[in-house]
C-alpha positions as CSV (number, residue, x, y, z in Angstrom):
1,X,219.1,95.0,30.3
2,X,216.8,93.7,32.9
3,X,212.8,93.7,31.1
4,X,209.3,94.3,33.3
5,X,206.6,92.1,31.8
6,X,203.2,93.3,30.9
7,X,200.8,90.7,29.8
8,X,203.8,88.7,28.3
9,X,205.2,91.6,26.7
10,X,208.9,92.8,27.7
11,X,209.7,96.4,28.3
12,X,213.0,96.9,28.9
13,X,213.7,98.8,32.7
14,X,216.2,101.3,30.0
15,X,213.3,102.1,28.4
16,X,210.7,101.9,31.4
17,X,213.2,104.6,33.1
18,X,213.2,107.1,29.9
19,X,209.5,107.1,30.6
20,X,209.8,108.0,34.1
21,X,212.1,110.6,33.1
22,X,209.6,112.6,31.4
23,X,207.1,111.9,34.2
24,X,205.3,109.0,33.8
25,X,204.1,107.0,37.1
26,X,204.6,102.9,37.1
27,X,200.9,102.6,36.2
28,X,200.9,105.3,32.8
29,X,204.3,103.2,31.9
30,X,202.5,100.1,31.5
31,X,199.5,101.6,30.0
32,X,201.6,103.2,27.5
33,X,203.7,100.8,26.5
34,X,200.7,98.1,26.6
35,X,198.0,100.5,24.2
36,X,201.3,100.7,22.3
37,X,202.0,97.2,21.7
38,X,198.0,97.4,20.2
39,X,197.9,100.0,18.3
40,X,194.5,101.1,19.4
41,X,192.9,99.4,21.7
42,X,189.7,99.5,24.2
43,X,190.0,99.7,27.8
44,X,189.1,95.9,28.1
45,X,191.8,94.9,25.8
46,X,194.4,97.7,27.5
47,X,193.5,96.7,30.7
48,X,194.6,92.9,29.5
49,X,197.6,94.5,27.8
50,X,198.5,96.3,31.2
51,X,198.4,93.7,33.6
52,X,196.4,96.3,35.8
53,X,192.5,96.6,36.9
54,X,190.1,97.9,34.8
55,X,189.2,100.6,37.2
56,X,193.0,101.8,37.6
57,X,193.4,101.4,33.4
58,X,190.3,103.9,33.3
59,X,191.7,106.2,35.2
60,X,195.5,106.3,34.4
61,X,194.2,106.3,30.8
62,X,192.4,109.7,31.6
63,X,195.8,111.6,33.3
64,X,197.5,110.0,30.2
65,X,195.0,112.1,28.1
66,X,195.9,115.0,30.0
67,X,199.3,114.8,29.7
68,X,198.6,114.6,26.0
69,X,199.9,111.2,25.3
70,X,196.7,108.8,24.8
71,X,193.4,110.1,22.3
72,X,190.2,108.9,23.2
73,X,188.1,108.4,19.7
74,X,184.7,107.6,20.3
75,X,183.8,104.8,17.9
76,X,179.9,103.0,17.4
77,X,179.5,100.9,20.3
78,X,182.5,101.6,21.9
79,X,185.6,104.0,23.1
80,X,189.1,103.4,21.4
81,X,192.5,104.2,22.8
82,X,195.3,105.6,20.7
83,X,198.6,106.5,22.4
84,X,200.7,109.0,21.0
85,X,203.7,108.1,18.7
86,X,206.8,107.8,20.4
87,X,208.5,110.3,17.9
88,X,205.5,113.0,19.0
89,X,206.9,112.7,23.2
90,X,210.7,112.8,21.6
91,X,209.6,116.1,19.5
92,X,207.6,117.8,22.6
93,X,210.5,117.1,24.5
94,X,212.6,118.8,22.8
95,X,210.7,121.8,21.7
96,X,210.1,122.3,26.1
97,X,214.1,122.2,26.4
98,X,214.3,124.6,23.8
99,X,211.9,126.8,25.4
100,X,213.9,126.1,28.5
101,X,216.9,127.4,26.9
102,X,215.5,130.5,25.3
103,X,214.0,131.5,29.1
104,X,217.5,130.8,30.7
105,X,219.0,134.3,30.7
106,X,216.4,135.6,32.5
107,X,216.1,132.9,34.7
108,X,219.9,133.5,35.4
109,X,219.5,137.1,35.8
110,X,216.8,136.1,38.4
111,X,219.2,134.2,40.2
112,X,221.6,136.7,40.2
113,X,224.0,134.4,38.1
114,X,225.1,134.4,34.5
């Protein structure tokens, strides 16, 4: 395995390409994976974590809460980040391939194939 370095933490490109698989841009992989490696964290410290500017951590942070993969919890004085557990993307993953599946017969019929 070849590893990307974020902030001195290794991601390996194995696991760097599973997260592009399920749509994540260069940016939200090394947001996730760096709020991972804290826990929870605030943008300051994920933006360390990152290797990426505080403005682009912001934002990617926000279209990572949209795609349902980073909480924001307001705490006194400041905002924590929490990403999502890796087992909660492998479970929504598979619950859209099994929606997938049960859609399939009509999307065959659709295209005129079975």
């Amino acid at each position: 395995y070849q590893y990307a370095k974020f902030d001195g933490m290794k991601v390996s490109t194995g696991t760097l390409r599973a997260l592009e698989r399920i749509g994540l841009t260069d940016k939200e992989r090394a947001v996730y994976t760096g709020l991972l490696s804290l826990g929870k964290g605030t943008g300051y410290e994920i933006t360390k974590a990152s290797g990426l500017k505080k403005s682009t951590t912001y934002f990617t942070l926000e279209e990572l809460r949209k795609k349902d993969l980073v909480q924001r919890l307001p705490s006194p004085g400041k905002v924590l980040f929490v990403p999502k557990h890796p087992q909660g993307i492998v479970s929504d993953q598979k619950q859209r391939a099994h929606e997938l599946e049960l859609a399939l017969p009509e999307l065959l019929a659709l295209a005129g194939t079975d």
